[in-house]
C-alpha positions in Angstrom: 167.0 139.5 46.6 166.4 135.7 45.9 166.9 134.8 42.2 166.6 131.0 42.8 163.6 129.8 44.8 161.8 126.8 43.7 157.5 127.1 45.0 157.2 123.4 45.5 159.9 123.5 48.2 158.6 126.7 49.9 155.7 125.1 51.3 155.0 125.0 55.2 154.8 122.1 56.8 151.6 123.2 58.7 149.8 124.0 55.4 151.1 120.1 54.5 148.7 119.3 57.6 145.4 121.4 56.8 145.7 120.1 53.2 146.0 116.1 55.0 143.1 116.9 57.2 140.9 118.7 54.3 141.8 116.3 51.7 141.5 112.8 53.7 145.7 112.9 52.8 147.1 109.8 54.7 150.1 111.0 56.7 152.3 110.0 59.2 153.0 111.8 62.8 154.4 115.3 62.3 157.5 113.9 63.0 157.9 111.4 60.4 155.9 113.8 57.6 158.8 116.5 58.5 161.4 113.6 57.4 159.4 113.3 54.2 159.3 116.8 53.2 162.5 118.0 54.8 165.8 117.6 54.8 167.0 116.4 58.8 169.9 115.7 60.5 169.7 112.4 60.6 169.5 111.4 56.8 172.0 111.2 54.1 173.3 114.1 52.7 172.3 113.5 49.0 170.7 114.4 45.7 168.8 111.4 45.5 167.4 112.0 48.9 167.0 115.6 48.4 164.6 114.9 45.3 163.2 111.8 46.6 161.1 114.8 49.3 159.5 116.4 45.9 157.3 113.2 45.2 155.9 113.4 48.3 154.8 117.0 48.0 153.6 115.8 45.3 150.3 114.3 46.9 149.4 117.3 48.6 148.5 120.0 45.2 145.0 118.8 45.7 143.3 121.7 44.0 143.2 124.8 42.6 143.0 126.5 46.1 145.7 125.0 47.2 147.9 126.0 44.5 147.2 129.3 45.0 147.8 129.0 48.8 151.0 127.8 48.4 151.8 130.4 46.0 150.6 133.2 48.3 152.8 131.5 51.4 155.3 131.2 49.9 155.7 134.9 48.6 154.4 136.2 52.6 157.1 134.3 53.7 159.5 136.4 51.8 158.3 139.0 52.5 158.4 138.5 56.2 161.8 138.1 55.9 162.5 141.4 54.2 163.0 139.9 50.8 162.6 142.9 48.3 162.3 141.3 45.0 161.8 137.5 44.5 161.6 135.2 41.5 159.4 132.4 42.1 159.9 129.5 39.9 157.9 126.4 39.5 156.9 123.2 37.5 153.7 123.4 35.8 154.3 119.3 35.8 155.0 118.5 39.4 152.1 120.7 40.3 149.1 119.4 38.0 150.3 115.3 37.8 148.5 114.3 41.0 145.4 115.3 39.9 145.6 115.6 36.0 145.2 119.4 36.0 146.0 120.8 32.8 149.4 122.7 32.8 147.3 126.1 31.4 145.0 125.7 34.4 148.1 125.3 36.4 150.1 128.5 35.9 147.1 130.2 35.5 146.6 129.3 39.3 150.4 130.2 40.5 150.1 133.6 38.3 146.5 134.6 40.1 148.1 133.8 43.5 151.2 135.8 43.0 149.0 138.6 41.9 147.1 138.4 45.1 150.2 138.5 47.0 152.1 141.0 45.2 148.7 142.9 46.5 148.5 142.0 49.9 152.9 141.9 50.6 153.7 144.7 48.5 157.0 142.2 47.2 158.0 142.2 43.3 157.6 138.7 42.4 158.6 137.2 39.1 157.7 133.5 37.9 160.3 131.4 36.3 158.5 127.8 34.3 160.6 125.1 35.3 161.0 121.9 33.3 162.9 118.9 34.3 165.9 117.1 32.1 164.2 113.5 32.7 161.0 114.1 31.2 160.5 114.6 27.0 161.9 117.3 25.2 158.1 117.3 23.8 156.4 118.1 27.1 159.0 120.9 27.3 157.7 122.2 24.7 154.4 122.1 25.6 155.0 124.0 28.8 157.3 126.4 26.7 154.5 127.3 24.3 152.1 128.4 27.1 155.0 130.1 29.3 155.5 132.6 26.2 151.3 133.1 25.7 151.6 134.1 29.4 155.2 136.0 29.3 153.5 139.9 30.0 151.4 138.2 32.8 154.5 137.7 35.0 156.0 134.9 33.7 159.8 136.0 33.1 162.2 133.0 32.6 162.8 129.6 32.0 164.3 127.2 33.6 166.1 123.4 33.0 165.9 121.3 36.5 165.8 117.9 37.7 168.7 114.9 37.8 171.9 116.3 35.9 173.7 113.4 37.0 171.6 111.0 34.4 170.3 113.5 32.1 171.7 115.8 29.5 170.5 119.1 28.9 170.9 118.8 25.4 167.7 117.5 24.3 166.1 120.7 25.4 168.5 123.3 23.2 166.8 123.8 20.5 163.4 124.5 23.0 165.5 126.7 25.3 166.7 128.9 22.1 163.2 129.3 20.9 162.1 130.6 24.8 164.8 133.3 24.2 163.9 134.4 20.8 160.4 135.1 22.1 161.4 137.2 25.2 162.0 134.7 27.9 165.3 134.8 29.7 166.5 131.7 30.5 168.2 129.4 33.9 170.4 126.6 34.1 170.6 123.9 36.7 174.1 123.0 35.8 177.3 122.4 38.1 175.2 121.0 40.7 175.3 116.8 40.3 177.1 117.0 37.0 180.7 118.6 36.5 182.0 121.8 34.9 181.0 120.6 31.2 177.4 121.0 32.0 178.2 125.0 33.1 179.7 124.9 29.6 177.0 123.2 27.9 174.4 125.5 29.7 175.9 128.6 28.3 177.0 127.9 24.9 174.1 125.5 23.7 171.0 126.7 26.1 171.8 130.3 26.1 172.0 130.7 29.9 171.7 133.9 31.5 172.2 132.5 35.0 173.4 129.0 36.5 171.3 127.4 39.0 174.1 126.4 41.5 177.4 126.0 39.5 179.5 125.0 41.9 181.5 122.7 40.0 182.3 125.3 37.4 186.0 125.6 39.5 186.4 122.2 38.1 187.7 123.7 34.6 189.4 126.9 33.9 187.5 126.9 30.8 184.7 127.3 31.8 185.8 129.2 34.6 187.0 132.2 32.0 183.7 131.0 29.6 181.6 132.2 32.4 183.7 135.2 33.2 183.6 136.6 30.2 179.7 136.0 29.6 178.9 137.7 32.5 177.0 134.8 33.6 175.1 134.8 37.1 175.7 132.2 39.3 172.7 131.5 41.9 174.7 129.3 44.7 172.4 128.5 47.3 174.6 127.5 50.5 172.6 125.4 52.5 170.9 123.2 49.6 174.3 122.8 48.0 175.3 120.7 51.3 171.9 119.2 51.8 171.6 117.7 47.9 175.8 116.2 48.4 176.6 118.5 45.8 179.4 119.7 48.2 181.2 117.5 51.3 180.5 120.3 54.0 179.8 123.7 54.5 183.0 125.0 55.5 184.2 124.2 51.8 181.5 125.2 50.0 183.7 126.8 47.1 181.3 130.5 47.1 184.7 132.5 48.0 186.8 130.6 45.5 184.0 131.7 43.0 184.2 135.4 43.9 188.2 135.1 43.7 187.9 133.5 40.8 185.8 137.2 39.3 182.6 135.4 39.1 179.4 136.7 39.2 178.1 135.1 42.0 174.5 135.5 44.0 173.2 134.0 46.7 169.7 132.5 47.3 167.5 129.9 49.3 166.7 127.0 46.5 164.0 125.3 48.3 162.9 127.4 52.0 160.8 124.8 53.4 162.5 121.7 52.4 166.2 122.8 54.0 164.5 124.9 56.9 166.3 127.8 56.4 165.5 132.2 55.4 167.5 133.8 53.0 168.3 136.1 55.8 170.3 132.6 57.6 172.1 132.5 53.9 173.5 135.4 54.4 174.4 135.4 57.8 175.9 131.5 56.7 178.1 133.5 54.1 180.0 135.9 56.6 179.8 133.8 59.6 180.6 130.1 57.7 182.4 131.1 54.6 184.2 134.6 55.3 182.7 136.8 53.1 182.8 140.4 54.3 180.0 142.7 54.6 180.7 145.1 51.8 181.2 141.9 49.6 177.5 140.7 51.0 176.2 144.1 49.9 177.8 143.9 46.3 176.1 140.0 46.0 173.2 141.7 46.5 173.3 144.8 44.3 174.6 141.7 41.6 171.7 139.8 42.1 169.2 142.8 41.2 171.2 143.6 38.1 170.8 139.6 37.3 167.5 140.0 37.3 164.7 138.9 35.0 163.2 142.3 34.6 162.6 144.5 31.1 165.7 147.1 31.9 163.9 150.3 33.3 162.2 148.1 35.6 165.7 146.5 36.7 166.9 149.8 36.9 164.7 150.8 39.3 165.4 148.1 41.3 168.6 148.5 41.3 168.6 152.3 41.9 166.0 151.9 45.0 168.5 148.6 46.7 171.5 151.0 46.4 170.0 153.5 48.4 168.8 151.1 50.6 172.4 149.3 50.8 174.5 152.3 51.7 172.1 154.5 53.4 172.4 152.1 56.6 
């Protein structure tokens, strides 16, 4: 189950290559392209560096075939790695600015390709629209208005990303409301780069369902008890959580404080390709890193399929087939 994975930074690095060859794409060596489009040892853990690898993915969505490629991979990948249900999410914006596509041209791309792969994996996929805190409130709405005329072709959520640390979600309420009033559940990036207020601000003003990271929601037991008693999912995503400098090293990444805390936590890749890593090494990261039990694995797990974007019978479903997958090992 992986509520939280981004497309743009679920692409492999040897599809990077074709697309460079096909394309005429200057690149570097493998080498040095892998230190543009991945996070390595050897850089700075931080969220500046971790964005700064999305503008050079950036060059590479050359087409329409390659948007659909990327889409496909992307959901094989999951599936190779037994994921049972994934929500894919994406930015209309970061995918058509190279080239000038239209944004309707551009999710009508990522929804044919996760059709095709839903065919050809057999995983439920579910598309969440991302847009990004430092671009206009207007452009938001544009994507907005075409994520709703699309929302019974797959498209399930929205979604507020990009630099928290500048930029305030704020701008984007009034959008954010209107996505939920016509059937659109909606995710936060909050608690990432930005402190506790932003959990806060998520919930309350942007009518979050589900918290993209959160891990600085411990800052205040507010927001803490806010959360708590919303129900709201938290979608902490280990490995990217260290990588973006949003936490000083694994070993205190504050996932069992947030469980002993009574939140609603989740666990999930963020971006695959960028930080190198399976959902499967998330999990094993949780009980062999952090502590967390088995049985306490298996309950994130059933949580994370009761978090998700689905009408209710079809979450039911879900969540009825995973239990009998859980406890029948």
């Amino acid at each position: 189950m992986d509520l939280h994975r981004h497309l743009e930074g679920s692409v492999r690095l040897s599809t990077l290559i074709d697309v460079a060859h096909i394309y005429g794409v200057t690149i570097p060596g493998t080498g040095e392209l892998r230190s543009l489009v991945q996070v390595t040892k050897e850089e700075p853990y931080t969220f500046k560096n971790f964005l700064s690898k999305f503008q050079t993915l950036r060059l590479f969505y050359r087409s329409q075939e390659i948007i659909r490629r990327i889409t496909r991979e992307a959901i094989a990948d999951a599936a190779a790695d037994n994921v049972r249900y994934l929500e894919l999410r994406f930015t209309p914006v970061a995918l058509g600015k190279e080239q000038d596509f239209s944004l309707s041209d551009v999710m009508d791309w990522v929804i044919e390709g996760v059709h095709q792969a839903q065919e050809e994996t057999g995983i439920l996929t579910r598309l969440i629209v991302s847009v990004n805190r430092h671009e206009s409130p207007q452009l938001a709405e544009e994507v907005v208005s075409l994520a709703i005329e699309r929302h019974t072709d797959g498209i399930a959520g929205l979604d507020l990303a990009g630099n928290e640390a500048n930029f305030s979600a704020l701008p984007f309420a009034s959008i954010f409301k209107e996505a939920q009033q016509a059937g659109l559940h909606i995710s936060v990036h909050a608690g990432e780069w930005g402190g506790a207020i932003n959990v806060a601000e998520a919930i309350t003003c942007l009518g979050a369902e589900r918290i993209g990271h959160g891990v600085r929601v411990l800052e205040d037991p507010a927001v803490v008890d806010l959360a708590r008693e919303r129900n709201t999912t938290f979608e902490v995503c280990i490995t990217s959580n260290y990588q973006s400098g949003s936490i000083a090293s694994i070993d205190n990444h504050p996932l069992p404080r947030m469980l002993a805390a009574g939140l609603n936590v989740t666990i999930n890749t963020d971006d695959p390709s960028i930080s190198q890593i399976t959902l499967s090494d998330e999990y094993r990261l949780a009980c062999e890193g952090l502590g967390i039990s088995f049985a306490t694995l298996q309950g994130r797990v059933l949580a994370a399929a009761k978090a998700a974007f689905l009408p209710e019978r079809e979450r039911q479903t879900l969540v009825t087939k995973l239990q009998e997958q859980l406890w029948s090992q």
